[in-house]
Residue frames relative to the residue before (quaternion, step in Angstrom):
aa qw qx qy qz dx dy dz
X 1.0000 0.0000 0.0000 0.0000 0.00 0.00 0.00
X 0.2204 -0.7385 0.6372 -0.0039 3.42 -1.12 1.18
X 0.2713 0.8052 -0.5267 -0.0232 3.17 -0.44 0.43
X 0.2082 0.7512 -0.6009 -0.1767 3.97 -0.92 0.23
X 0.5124 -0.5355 0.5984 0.3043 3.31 -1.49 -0.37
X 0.4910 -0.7002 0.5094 -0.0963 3.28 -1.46 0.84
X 0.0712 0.7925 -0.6032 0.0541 4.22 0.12 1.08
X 0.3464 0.6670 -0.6266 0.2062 2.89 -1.17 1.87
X 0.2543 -0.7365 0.5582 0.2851 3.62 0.36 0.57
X 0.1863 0.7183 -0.6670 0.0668 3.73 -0.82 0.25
X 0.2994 -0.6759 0.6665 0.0969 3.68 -1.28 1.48
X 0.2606 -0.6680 0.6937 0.0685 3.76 -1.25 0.71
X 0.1000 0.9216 -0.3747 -0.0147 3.98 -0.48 1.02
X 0.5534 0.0072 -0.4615 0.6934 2.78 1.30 1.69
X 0.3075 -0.8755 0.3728 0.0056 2.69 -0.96 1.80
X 0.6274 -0.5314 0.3766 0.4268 3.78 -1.31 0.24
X 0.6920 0.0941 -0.0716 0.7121 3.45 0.86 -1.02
X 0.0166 0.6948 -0.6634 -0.2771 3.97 -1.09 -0.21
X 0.4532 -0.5534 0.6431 0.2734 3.69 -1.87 0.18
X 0.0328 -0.6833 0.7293 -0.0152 2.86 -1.38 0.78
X 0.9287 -0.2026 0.0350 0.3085 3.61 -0.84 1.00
X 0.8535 0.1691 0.1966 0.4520 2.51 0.77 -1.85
X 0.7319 -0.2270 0.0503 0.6405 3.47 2.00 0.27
X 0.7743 -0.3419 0.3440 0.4065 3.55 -1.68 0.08
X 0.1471 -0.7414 0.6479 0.0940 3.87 -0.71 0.93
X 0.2154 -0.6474 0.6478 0.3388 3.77 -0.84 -0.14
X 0.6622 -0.5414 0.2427 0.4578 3.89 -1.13 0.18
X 0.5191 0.5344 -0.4941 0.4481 3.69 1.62 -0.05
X 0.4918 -0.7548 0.3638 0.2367 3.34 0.59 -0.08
X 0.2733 0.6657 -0.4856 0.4964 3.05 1.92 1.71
X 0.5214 -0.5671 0.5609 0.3031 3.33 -1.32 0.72
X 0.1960 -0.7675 0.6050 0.0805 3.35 -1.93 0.78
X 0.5051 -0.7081 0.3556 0.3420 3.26 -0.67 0.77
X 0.5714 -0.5577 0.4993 0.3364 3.65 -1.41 0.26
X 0.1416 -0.7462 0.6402 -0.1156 3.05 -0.95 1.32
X 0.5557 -0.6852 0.3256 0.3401 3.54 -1.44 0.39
X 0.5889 0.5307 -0.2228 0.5674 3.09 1.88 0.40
X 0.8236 0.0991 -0.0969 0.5500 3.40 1.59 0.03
X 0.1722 0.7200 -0.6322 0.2286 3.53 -0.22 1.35
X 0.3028 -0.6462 0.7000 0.0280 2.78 -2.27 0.49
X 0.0637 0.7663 -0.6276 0.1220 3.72 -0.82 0.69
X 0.8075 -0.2916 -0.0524 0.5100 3.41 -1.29 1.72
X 0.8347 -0.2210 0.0171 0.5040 3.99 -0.07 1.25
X 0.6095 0.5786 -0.3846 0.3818 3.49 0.65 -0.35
X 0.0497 0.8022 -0.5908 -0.0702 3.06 -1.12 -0.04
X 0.1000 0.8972 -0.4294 -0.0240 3.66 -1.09 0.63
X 0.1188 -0.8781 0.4484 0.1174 3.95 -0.06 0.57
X 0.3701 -0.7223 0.5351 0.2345 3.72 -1.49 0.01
X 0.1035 -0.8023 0.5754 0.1207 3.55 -0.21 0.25
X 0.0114 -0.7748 0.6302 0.0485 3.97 -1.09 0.52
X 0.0733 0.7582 -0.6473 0.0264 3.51 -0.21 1.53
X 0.5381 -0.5306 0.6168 0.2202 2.49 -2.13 -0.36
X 0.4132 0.7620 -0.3251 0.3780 2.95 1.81 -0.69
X 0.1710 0.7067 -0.6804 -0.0915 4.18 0.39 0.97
X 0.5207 0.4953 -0.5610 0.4109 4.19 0.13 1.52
X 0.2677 0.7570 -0.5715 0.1692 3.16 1.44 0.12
X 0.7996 0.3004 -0.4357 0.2839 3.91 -0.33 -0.34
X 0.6202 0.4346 -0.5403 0.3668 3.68 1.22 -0.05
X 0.5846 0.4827 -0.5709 0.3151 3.53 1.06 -0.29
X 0.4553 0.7263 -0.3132 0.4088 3.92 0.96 -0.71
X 0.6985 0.4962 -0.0489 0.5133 3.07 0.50 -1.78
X 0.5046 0.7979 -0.2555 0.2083 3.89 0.81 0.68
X 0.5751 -0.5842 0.2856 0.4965 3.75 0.33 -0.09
X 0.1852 -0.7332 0.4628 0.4624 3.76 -0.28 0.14
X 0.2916 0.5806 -0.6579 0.3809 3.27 -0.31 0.88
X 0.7929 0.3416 -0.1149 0.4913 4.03 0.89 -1.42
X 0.1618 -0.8026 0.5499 0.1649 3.32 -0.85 0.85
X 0.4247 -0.7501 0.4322 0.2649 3.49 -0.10 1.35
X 0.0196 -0.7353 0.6517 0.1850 4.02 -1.24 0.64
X 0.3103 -0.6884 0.6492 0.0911 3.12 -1.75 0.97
X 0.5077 -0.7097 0.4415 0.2088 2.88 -1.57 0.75
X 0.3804 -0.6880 0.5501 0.2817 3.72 0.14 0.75
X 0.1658 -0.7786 0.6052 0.0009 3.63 -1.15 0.63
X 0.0785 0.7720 -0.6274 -0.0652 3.86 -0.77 0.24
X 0.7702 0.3849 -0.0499 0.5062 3.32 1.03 -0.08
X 0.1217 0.8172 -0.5625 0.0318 3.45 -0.91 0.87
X 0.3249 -0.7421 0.5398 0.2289 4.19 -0.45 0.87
X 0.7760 -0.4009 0.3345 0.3539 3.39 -1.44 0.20
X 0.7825 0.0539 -0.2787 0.5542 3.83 -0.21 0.99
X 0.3008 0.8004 -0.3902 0.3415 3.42 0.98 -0.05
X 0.0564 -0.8476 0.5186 0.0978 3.79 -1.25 0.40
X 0.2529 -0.8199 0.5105 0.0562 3.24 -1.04 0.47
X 0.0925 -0.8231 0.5526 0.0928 4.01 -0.64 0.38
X 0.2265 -0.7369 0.6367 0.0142 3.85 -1.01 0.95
X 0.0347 -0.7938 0.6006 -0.0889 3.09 -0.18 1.21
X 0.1726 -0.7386 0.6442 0.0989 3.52 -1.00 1.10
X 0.1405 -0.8541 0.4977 0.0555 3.18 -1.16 0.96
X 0.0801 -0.8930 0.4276 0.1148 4.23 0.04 0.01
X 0.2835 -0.7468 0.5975 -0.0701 3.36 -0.72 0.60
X 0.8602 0.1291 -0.0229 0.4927 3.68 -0.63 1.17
X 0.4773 0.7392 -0.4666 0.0896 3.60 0.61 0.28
X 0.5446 -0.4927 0.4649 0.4945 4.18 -0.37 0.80
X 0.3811 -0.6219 0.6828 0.0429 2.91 -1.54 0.95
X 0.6137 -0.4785 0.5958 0.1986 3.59 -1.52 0.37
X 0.4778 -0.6112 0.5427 0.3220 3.19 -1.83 -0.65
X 0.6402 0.3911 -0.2418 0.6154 3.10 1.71 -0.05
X 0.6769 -0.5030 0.3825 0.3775 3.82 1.48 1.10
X 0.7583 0.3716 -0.3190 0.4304 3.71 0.10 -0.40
X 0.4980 -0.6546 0.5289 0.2093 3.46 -1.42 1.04
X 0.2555 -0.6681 0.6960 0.0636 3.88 -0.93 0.89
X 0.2648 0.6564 -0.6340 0.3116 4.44 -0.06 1.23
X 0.1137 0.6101 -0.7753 -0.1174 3.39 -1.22 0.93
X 0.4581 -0.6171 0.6231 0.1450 3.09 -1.91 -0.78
X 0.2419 -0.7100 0.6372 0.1768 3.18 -0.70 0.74
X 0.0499 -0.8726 0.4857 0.0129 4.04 -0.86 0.59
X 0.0849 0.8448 -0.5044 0.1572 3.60 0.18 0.88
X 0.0802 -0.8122 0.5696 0.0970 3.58 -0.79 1.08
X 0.0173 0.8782 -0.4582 -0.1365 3.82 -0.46 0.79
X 0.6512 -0.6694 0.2642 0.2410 3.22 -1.11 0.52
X 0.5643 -0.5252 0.2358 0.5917 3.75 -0.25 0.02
X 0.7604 0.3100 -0.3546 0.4472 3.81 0.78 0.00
X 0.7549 -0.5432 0.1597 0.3309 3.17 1.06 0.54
X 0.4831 0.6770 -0.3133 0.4584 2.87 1.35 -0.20
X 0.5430 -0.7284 0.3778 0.1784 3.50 -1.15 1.05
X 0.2261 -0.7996 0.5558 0.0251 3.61 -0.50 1.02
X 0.7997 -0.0676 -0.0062 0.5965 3.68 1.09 -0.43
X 0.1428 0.6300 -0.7555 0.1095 4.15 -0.83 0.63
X 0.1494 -0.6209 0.7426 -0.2016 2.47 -1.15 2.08
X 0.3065 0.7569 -0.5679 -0.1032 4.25 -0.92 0.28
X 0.8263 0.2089 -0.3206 0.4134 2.85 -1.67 0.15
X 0.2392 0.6824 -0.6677 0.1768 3.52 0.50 1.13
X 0.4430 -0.6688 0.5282 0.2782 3.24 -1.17 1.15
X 0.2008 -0.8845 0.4180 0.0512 4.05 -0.27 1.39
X 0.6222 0.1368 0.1271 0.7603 3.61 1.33 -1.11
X 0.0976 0.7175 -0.6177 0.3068 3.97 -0.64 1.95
X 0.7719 0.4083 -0.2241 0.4328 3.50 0.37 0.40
X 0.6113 -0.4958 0.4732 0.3957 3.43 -1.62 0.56
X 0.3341 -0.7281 0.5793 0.1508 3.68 -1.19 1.15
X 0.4728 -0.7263 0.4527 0.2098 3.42 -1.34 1.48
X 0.7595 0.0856 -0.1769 0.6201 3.72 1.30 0.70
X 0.7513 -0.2081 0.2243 0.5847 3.80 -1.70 -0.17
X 0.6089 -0.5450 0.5433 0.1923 2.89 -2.17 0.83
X 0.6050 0.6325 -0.2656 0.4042 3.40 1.15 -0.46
X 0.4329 0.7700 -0.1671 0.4379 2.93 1.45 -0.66
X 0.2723 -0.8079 0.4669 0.2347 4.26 -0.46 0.93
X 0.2007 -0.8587 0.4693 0.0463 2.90 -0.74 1.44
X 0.2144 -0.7179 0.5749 0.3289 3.71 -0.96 -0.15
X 0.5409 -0.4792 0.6309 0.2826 3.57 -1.76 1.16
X 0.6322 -0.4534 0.6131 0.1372 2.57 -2.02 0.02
X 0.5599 0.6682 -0.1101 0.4774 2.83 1.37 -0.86
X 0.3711 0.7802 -0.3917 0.3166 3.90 0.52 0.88
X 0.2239 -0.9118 0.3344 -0.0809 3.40 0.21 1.92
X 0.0380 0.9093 -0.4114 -0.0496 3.61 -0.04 1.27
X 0.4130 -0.7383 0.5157 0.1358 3.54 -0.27 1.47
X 0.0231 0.7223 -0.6897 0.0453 3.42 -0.88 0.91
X 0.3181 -0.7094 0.5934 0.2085 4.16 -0.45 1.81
X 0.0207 0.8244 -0.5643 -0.0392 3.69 -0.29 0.68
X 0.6115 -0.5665 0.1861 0.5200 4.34 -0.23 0.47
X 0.6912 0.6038 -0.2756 0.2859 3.14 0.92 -0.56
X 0.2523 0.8227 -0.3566 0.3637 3.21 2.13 -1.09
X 0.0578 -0.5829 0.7879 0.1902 4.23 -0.77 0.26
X 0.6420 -0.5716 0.5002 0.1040 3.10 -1.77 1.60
X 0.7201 0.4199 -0.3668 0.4130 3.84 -1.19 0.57
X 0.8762 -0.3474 0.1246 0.3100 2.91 -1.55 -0.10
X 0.0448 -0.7255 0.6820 0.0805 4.06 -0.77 1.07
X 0.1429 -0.7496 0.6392 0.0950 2.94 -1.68 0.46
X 0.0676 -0.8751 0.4702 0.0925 3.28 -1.18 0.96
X 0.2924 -0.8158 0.4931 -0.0766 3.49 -0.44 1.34
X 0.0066 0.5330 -0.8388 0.1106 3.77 -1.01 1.70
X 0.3423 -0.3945 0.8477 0.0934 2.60 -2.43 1.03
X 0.1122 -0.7334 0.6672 0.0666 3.99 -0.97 1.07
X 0.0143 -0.7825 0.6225 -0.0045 3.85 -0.20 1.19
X 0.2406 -0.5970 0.7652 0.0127 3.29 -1.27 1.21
X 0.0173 -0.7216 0.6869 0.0841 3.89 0.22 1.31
X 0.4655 0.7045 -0.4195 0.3331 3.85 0.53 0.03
X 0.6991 0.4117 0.0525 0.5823 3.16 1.27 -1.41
X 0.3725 -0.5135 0.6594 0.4034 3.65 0.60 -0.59
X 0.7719 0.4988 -0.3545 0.1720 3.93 -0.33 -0.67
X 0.0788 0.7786 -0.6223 0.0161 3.71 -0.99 0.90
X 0.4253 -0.6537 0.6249 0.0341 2.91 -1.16 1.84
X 0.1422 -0.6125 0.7707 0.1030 3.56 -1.27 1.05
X 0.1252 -0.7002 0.6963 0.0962 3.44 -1.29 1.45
X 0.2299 0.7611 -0.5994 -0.0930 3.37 -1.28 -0.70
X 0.0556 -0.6690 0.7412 0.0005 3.58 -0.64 1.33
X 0.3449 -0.7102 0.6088 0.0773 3.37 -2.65 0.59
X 0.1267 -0.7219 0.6795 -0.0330 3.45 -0.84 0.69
X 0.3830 -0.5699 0.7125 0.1446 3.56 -1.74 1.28
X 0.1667 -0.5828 0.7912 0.0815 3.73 -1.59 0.77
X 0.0306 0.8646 -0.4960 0.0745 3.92 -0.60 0.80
């Protein structure tokens, strides 16, 4: 198992999923349930994604006019790769405009055992190039590499999303099969 992480703040302005006060909206503008890969708590809001998608930043990387799709993933074979993208929505703002979000990041194995603890990685630092409401991408962007050694079944990857602005930390945690 290979894994690193990725530092690029990147803002998405029309969005895949948007927040709205009080939780996750889809673009019809129905509410989605909390999941262990997508929650919200007092205005915030944060999600995981696991593609396959290993273009994920030119789709990202897109006019806002285009709303980039990813390829959801549950599954990855021997050399194969994967990418966890962490995404946030709504984060408190400073006095000088700029969001203050780290992350805690931990990747475990199928017996539980810990393959990566990363904390207090500073994930989202900076003045935002539009509304807070707006979906954002972390820094924070995990690329699985199935390598032979890798024991087969179930990994699991886990960010803590802190809004230290806010007081609020979002325990994410999305799964993926190695086979």
């Amino acid at each position: 198992m290979r894994w690193t992480y990725a530092l690029a703040m990147m803002a998405l302005m029309l969005p895949l999923t948007t927040f709205a006060g009080d939780g996750w909206i889809d673009g019809d503008g129905k509410a989605l349930p909390q999941t262990d890969a997508m929650k919200s708590k007092d205005g915030f809001a944060a999600s995981l994604l696991v593609t396959s998608d290993a273009d994920w930043r030119a789709k990202w990387d897109t006019p806002a006019d285009t709303t980039p799709n990813f390829t959801e993933a549950s599954d990855v074979q021997l050399g194969g790769e994967l990418f966890v993208l962490t995404f946030l929505s709504n984060p408190q703002l400073g006095e000088d405009g700029a969001a203050k979000v780290h992350c805690d990041v931990r990747m475990l194995r199928p017996d539980g055992s810990t393959s990566a603890d990363e904390r207090d990685v500073p994930c989202f630092t900076a003045r935002l190039p539009g509304p807070p409401t707006l979906l954002y991408m972390t820094n924070v962007q995990l690329k699985f590499v199935a390598e032979p050694g890798d024991p087969k079944g179930t990994w699991t990857a886990q960010v803590v999303v802190k809004d230290l602005l806010r007081g609020v930390s979002l325990p994410l945690q999305a799964h993926f099969e190695v086979r």
